[in-house]
C-alpha positions in Angstrom: 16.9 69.7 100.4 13.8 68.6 98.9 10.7 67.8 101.7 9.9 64.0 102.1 5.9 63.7 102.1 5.9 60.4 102.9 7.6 60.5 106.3 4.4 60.6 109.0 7.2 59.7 112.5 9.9 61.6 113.4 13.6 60.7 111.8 16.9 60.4 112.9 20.3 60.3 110.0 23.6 61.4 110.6 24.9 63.6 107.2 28.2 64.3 106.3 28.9 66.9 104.5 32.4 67.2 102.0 35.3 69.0 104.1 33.4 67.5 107.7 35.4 66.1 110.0 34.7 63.0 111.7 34.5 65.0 115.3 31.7 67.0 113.8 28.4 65.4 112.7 25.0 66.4 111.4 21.9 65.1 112.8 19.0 65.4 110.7 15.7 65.5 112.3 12.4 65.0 109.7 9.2 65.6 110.5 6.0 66.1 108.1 6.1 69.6 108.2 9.5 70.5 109.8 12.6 69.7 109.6 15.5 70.8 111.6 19.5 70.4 111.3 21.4 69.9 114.4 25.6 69.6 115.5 26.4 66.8 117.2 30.3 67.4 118.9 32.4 65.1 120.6 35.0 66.4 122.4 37.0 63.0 122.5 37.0 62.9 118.5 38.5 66.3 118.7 41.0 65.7 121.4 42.2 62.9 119.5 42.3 64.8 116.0 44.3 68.0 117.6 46.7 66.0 119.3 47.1 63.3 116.3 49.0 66.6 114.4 52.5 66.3 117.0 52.2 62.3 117.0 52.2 61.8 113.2 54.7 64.5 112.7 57.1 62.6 115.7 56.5 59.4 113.3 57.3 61.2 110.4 60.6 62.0 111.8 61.0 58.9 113.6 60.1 56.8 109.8 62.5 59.4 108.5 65.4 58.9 110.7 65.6 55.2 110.6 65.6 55.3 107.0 68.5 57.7 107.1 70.6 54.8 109.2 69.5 52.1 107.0 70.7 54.4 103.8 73.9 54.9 105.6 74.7 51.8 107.0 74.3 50.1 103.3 76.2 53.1 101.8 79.4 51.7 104.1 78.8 48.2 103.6 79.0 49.1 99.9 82.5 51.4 99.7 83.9 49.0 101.8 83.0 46.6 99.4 84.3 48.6 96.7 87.9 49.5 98.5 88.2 45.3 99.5 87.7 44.4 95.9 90.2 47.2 94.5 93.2 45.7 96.8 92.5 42.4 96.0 93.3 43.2 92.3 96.6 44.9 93.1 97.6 42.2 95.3 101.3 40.0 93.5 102.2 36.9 94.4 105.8 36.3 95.2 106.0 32.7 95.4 109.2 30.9 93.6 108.1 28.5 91.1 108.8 24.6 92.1 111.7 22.6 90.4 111.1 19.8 88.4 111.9 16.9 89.9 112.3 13.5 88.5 109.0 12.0 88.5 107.5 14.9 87.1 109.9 14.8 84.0 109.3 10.6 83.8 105.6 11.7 83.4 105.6 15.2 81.5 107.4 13.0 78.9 104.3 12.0 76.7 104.7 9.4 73.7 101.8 9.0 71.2 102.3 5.5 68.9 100.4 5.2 65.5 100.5 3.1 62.2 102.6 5.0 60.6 104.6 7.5 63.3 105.6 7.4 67.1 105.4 10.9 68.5 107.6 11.6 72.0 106.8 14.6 73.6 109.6 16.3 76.1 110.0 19.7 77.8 113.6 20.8 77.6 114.9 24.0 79.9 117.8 26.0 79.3 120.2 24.6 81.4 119.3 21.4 79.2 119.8 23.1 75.6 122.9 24.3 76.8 124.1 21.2 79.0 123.9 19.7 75.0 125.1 23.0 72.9 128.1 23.6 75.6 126.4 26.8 76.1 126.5 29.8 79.2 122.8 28.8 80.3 120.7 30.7 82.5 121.3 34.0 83.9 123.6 33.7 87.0 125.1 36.4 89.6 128.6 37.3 90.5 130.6 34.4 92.1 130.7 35.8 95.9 133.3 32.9 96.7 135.7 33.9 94.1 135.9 37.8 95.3 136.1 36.5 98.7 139.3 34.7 98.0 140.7 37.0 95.8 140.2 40.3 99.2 141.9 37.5 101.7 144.8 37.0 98.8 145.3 40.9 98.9 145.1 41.4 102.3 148.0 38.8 103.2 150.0 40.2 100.5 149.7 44.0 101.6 151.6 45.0 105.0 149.8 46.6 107.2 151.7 49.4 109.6 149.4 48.9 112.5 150.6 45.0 113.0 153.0 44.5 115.6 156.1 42.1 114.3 156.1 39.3 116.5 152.3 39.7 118.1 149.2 38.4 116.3 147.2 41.5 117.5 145.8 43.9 114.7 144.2 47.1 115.8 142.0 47.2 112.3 140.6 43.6 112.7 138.3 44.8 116.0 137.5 47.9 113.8 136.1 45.8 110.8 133.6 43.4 113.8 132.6 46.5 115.2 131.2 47.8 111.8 129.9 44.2 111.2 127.9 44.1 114.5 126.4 48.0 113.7 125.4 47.0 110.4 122.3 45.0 111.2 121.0 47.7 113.6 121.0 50.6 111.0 119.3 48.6 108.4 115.4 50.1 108.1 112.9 47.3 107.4 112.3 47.1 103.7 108.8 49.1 102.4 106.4 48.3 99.9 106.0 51.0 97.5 102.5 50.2 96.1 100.7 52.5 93.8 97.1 52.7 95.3 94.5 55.3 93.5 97.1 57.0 91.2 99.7 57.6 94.3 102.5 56.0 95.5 102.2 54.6 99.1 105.1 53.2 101.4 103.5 49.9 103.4 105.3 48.6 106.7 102.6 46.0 107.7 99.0 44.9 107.6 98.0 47.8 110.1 99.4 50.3 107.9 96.7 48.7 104.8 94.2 48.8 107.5 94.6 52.1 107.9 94.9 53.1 104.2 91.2 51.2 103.6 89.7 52.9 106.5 91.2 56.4 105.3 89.9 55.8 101.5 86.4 54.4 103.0 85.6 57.5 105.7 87.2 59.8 102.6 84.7 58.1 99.8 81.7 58.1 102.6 81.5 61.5 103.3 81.0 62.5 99.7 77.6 60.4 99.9 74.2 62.2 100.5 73.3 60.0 103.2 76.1 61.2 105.3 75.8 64.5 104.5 71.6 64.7 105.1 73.0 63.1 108.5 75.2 65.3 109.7 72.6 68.8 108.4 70.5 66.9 110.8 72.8 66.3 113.6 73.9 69.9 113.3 70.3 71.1 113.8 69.8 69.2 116.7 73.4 70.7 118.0 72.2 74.5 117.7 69.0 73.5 119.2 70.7 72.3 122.6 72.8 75.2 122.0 70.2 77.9 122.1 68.3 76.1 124.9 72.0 76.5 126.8 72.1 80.0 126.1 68.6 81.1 126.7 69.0 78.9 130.1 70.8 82.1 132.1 69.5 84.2 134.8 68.4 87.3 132.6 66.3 84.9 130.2 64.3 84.0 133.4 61.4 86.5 135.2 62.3 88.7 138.1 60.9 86.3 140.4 62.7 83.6 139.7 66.1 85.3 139.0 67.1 85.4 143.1 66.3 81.9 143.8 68.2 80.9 140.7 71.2 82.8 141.7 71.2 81.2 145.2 70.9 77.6 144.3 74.1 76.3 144.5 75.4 75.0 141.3 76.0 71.1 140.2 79.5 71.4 138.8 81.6 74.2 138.5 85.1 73.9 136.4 87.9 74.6 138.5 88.3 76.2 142.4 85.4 78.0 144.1 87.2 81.8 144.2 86.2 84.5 146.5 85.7 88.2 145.2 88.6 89.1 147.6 91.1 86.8 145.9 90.1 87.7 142.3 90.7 91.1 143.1 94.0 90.1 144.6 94.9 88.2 141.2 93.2 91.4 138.8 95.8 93.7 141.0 99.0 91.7 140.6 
């Protein structure tokens, strides 16, 4: 540095110099003549800088962590989501559609006058068209009255060899309510065969859906790279705890130490306390 003429008293300026660090500071000292460059330390700045290295690094992981939870708590929230919305497309309704009654034919039955025309609007059904064509109508199923009458007819007709003449006892009438009673008891509670993600999948009750969302939701989450950065972590920590486990036995500690260790009683053992005699009894049998 160039000399300053014009300084008569002595001077005091701190310098910082590129790469410095805040614990170390230069003190200039200028005189007319000489000058001289002195280190100011203070050991407090330098605690605080050496020991700042393990606190931002906990923060780090600490920031890093939290963000981890938040990543994977939305990443659920959304499959959830995503599952919810799916079944509420493949849901059917099953309702029967209400009759027409009366008062809703009086009113369905529009008229529209004008100059020249009057327009009357009706809706006519099947059973109408054919109450007027003398036609079949709708579709309708087999008569169960009719084929009920005609088994009884056959019955009486046919003799039976198991009737007593003279006694009104038959032997295959307690048969046919013993079959009637067992009926109810075999039949299996109808299923819903619903095809869910390209496979077909029997459904009892609610808890069974239940179930199937939470299967398809834990199945879809663990293909997401928030779970899986999770779990590499958890895993880490695991093997640490592990290795700390292993490394805590008597030959990992010093000589000293190895006798006291071995007398201490320990917290919890699994199991009975043995004796040397009675596992050699149990080796030799």
């Amino acid at each position: 540095m160039a000399k300053d003429k014009s300084s008569q008293s002595k001077r005091y300026f701190t310098v910082t110099m590129p790469g410095m660090h805040q614990c170390c500071q230069l003190k200039w000292l200028g005189k007319k003549h000489k000058k001289k460059l002195e280190i100011v330390f203070d050991p407090q700045k330098r605690k605080e800088f050496l020991i700042g290295f393990r606190k931002r690094k906990n923060e780090r992981r600490k920031r890093a962590k939290e963000q981890i939870e938040r990543c994977l708590k939305e990443e659920r929230k959304r499959i959830r989501q995503e599952i919810k919305e799916g079944f509420t497309n493949l849901k059917k309704t099953f309702e029967p559609l209400r009759e027409l009654t009366e008062e809703d034919k009086v009113l369905e039955n529009d008229e529209y006058e004008d100059n020249d025309v009057q327009v009357k609007i009706i809706e006519l059904t099947t059973s109408d068209m054919a109450a007027q064509r003398h036609m079949l109508g709708e579709n309708q199923g087999p008569d169960s009255e009719g084929s009920v009458e005609e088994e009884n007819s056959e019955n009486d007709n046919d003799i039976d060899a198991n009737t007593v003449p003279g006694m009104d006892y038959d032997i295959n009438v307690k048969q046919k309510k013993n079959e009637e009673t067992t009926e109810p008891e075999t039949e299996e509670v109808p299923r819903k065969n619903v095809k869910i993600f390209n496979q077909t999948i029997d459904l009892k009750n609610k808890r069974d859906l239940d179930r199937l969302k939470k299967k398809k939701s834990l199945k879809q989450l663990k293909k997401s790279k928030a779970f899986k950065l999770k779990e590499r972590l958890d895993k880490i920590n695991n093997q640490k705890i592990a290795r700390k486990e292993r490394n805590n036995t008597l030959r990992s500690l010093p000589k000293h130490l190895r006798k006291k260790k071995k007398l201490e009683s320990a917290s919890y053992r699994k199991g009975r306390l043995a004796s040397q005699k009675q596992l050699k009894r149990k080796t030799q049998r």
